[in-house]
N, C-alpha and C positions, 0 to 999 in steps of 0.2 A: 526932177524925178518923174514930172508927170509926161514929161518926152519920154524919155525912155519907155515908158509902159506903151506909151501911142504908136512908137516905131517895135514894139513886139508886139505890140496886137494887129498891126499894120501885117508886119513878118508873117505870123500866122493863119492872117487870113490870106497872105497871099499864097500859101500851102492846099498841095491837095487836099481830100477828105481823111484818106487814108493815110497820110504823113499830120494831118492834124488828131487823128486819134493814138497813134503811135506818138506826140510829143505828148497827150495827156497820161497817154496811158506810162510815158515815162516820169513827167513831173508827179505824179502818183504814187509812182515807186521809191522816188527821191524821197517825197513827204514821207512817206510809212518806214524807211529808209533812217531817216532823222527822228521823227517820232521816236523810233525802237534805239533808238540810242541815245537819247535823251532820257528816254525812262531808265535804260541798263545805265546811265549816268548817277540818274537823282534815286535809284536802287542800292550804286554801289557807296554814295555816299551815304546814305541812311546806316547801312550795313557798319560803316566806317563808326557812325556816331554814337552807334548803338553798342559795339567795343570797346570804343572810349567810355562811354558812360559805365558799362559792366564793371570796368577794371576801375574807375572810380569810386564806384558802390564796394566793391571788395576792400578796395584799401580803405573807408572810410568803414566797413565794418572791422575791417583788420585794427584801425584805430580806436575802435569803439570797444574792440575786445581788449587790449591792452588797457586801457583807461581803466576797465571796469577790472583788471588785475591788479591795477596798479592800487586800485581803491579800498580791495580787499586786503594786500599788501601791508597799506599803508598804516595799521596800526603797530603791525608786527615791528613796522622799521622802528622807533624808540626801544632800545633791547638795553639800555644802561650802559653804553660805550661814551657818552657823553664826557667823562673825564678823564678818559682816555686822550694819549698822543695822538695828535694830528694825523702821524705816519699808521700807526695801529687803527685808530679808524678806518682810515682809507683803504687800507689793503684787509680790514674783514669786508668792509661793504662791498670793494670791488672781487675780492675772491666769490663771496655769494653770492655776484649779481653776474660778470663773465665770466668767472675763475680762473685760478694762477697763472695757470699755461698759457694765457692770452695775454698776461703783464709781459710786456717787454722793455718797458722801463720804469722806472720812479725813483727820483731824484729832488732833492730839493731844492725848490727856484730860489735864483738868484733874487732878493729884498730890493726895493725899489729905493733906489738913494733920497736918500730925503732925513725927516727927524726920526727913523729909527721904530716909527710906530708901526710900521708897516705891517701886518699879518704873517703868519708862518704859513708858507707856502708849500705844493709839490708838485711837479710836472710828473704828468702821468702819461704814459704812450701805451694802449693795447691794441692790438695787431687782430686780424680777422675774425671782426665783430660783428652783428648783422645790425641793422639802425634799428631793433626792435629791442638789443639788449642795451644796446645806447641810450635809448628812451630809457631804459629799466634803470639806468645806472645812473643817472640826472637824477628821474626822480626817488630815488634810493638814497642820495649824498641831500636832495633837499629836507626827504622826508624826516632827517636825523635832528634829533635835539642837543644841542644848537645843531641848525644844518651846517654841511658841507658847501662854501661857496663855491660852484665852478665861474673863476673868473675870465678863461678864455676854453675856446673848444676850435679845435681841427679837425676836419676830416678829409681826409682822402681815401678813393676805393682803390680797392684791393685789384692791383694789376691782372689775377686772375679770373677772378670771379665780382664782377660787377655787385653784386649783393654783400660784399664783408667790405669792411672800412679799416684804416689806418686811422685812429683818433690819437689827438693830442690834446690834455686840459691838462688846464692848470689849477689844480684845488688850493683851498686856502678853508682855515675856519676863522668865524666871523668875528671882527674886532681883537684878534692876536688871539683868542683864549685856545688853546689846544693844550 
C-alpha cells in the first residue's frame, strides 16, 4: 500500500504546477462529491427509521387503545348467558362483537375419537374482519363465565383488501358443560 502512495506522489510531482492544481482542485471535488452523498445517505436513512418508528408508536397506541376498551368492556361481558347452549353463546357474542353478516359459517366440529369426554365444539368462519375486531372477539369469548375456549384460530387476509381477514376457530366451552 505504501508503494502505491510513493509512485502517486512520485506521478504528481512529476506534473506541471498547473496540472498539479487541477488534480487537487479535482480530488476536492470528488471529496465534497462523496461527502454530500454520504450525508444524503445517513439523511435518508434516518428519514427511513424515523417512519418506522412512527408507525410503531401508532400501532402500539392503537393497541393501548383497544386494551383500554377492552377493559372497560370487560365487566359488561358476564350478561348471564352462562347456561346457555354452546351454539347460543357463540352466535350472541359473535353477532355483538362482528355481527351476523360477517358469519359465514358455524358448524359443529367433528369430537376428537377418544373416551367420549371430549367438549362440545364449533367451527366458526367469519369473513372480512379487521384484526382489531378479532382482538375484540377472543377477548369477548374469554371474557365470559365460564369462557368460551378458542382452541384453534385461522387467518387468512382478505384477497382484496389486505386489512380484513378470513378467520377460522374452533370454540368449545370448557370441560363439556354448555
Amino acid at each position: 500500500m505504501r508503494a502505491v502512495f510513493e509512485q502517486l506522489r512520485t506521478w504528481v510531482a512529476g506534473r506541471t504546477d498547473r496540472e498539479q492544481r487541477l488534480l487537487a482542485v479535482a480530488g476536492a471535488a470528488a471529496a465534497v462529491v462523496l461527502l454530500a452523498a454520504a450525508v444524503a445517505a445517513v439523511r435518508d436513512d434516518l428519514a427511513t427509521w424515523e417512519t418506522r418508528v412512527a408507525a410503531r408508536e401508532r400501532a402500539l397506541r392503537d393497541v393501548r387503545r383497544l386494551a383500554a376498551t377492552l377493559r372497560r368492556a370487560a365487566p359488561a361481558a358476564a350478561d348471564g348467558t352462562a347456561a346457555a347452549p354452546l351454539l347460543t353463546r357463540l352466535e350472541a357474542t359473535v353477532g355483538g362483537v362482528v355481527g351476523r353478516e360477517r358469519v359465514a359459517e358455524m358448524t359443529p366440529a367433528t369430537p376428537a375419537a377418544g373416551d367420549g369426554a371430549a367438549p362440545e365444539a364449533i367451527a366458526l368462519r367469519v369473513g372480512g374482519t379487521t384484526l382489531e375486531e378479532l382482538v375484540r372477539l377472543l377477548h369477548a369469548c374469554e371474557s365470559q363465565s365460564p369462557p368460551l375456549v378458542v382452541t384453534r384460530l385461522e387467518l387468512r387476509k382478505h384477497p382484496d383488501d389486505p386489512t380484513r381477514y378470513e378467520a377460522t376457530l374452533e370454540v368449545a366451552a370448557p370441560g363439556g358443560a354448555s
